[in-house]
PASEBA-1860 file (N, C-alpha, C; in nm, 3 decimals):
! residues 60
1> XXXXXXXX> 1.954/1.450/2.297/2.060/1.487/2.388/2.006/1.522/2.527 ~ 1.879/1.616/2.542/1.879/1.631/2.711/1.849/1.457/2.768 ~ 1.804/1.367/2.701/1.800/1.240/2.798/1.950/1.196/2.849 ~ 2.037/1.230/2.769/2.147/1.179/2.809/2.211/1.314/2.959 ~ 2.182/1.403/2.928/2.196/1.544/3.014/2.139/1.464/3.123 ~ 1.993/1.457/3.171/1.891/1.441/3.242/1.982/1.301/3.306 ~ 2.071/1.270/3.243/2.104/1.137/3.334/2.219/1.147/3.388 ~ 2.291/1.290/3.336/2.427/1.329/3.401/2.350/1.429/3.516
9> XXXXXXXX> 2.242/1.478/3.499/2.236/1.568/3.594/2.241/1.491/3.738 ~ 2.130/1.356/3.685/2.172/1.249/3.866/2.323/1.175/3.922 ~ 2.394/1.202/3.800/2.534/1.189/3.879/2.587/1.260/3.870 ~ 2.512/1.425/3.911/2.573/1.547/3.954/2.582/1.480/4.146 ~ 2.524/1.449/4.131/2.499/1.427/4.320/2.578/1.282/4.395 ~ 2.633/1.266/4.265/2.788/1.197/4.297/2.909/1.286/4.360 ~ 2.992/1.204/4.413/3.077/1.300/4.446/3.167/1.400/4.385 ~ 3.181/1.360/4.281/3.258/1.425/4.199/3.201/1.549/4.202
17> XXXXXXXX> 3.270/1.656/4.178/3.187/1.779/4.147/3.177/1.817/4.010 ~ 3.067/1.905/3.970/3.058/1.940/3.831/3.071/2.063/3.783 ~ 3.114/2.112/3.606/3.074/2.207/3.592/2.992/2.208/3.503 ~ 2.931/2.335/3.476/2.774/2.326/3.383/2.894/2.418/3.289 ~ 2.892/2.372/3.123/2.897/2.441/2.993/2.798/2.514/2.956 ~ 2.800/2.606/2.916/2.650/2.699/2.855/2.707/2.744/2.736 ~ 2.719/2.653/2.611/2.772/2.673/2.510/2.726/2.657/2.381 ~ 2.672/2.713/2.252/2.619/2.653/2.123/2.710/2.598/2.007
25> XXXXXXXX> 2.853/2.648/2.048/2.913/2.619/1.967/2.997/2.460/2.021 ~ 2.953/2.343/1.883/3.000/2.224/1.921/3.116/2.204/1.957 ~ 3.183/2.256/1.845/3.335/2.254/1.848/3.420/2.320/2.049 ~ 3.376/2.432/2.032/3.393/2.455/2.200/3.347/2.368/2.290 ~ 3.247/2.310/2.305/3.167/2.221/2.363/3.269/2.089/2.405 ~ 3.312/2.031/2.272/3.362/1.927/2.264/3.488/1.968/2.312 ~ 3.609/2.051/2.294/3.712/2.088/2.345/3.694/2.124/2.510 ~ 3.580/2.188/2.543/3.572/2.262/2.709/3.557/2.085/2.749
33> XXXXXXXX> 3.478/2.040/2.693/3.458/1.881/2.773/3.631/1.799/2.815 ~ 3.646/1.781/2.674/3.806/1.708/2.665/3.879/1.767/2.802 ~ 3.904/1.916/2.791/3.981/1.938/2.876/3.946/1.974/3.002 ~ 3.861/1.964/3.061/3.831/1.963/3.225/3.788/1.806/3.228 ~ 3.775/1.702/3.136/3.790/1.579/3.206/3.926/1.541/3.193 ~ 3.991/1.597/3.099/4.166/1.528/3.089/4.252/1.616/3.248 ~ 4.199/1.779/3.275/4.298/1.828/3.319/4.259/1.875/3.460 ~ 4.090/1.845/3.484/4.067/1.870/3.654/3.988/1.713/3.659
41> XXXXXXXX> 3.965/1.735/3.805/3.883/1.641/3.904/3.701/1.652/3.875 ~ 3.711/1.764/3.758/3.541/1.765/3.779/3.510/1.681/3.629 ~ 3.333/1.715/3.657/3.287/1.658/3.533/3.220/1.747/3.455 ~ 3.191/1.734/3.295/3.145/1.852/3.222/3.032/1.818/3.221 ~ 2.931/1.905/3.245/2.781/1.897/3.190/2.751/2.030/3.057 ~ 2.695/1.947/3.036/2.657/2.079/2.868/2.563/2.133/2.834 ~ 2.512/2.231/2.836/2.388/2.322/2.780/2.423/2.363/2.661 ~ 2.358/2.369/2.578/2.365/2.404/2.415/2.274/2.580/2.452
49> XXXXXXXX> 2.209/2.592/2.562/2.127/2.739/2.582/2.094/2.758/2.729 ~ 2.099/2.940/2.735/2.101/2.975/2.852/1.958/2.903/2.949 ~ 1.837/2.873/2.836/1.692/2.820/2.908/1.712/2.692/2.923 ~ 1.822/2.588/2.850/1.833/2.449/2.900/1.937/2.491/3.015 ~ 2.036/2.572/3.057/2.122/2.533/3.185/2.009/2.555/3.278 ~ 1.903/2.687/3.288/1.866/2.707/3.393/1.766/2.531/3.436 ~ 1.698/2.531/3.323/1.607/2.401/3.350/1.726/2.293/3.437 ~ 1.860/2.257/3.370/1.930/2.213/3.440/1.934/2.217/3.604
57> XXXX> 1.966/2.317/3.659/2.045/2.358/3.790/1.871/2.389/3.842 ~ 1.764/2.324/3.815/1.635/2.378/3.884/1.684/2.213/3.966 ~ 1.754/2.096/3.904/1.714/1.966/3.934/1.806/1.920/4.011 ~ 1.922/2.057/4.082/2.066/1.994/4.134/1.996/2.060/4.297
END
């Protein structure tokens, strides 16, 4: 999964704007995703842990 992360993080710098999930539970994960791509303009990015978001947002 972070390769697929690692490849949303470079179309963080698309226009779209993003938000970062910091979540372990799948089930939330998969619902927070559904609904900020069904019900805003942004895109979901996902951390399964607080040490993968930060690694995240070192690369935005």
């Amino acid at each position: 999964m972070p390769q697929i992360q690692d490849t949303l993080l470079e179309e963080m710098h698309a226009t779209r704007k993003t938000i970062l999930i910091v979540e372990d539970d799948p089930y939330i994960c998969e619902f927070l995703t559904m609904a900020i791509s069904q019900e805003t303009p942004y895109q979901a990015l996902l951390a399964e842990t607080g040490e993968r978001a930060f690694e995240m947002i070192q690369h935005v």
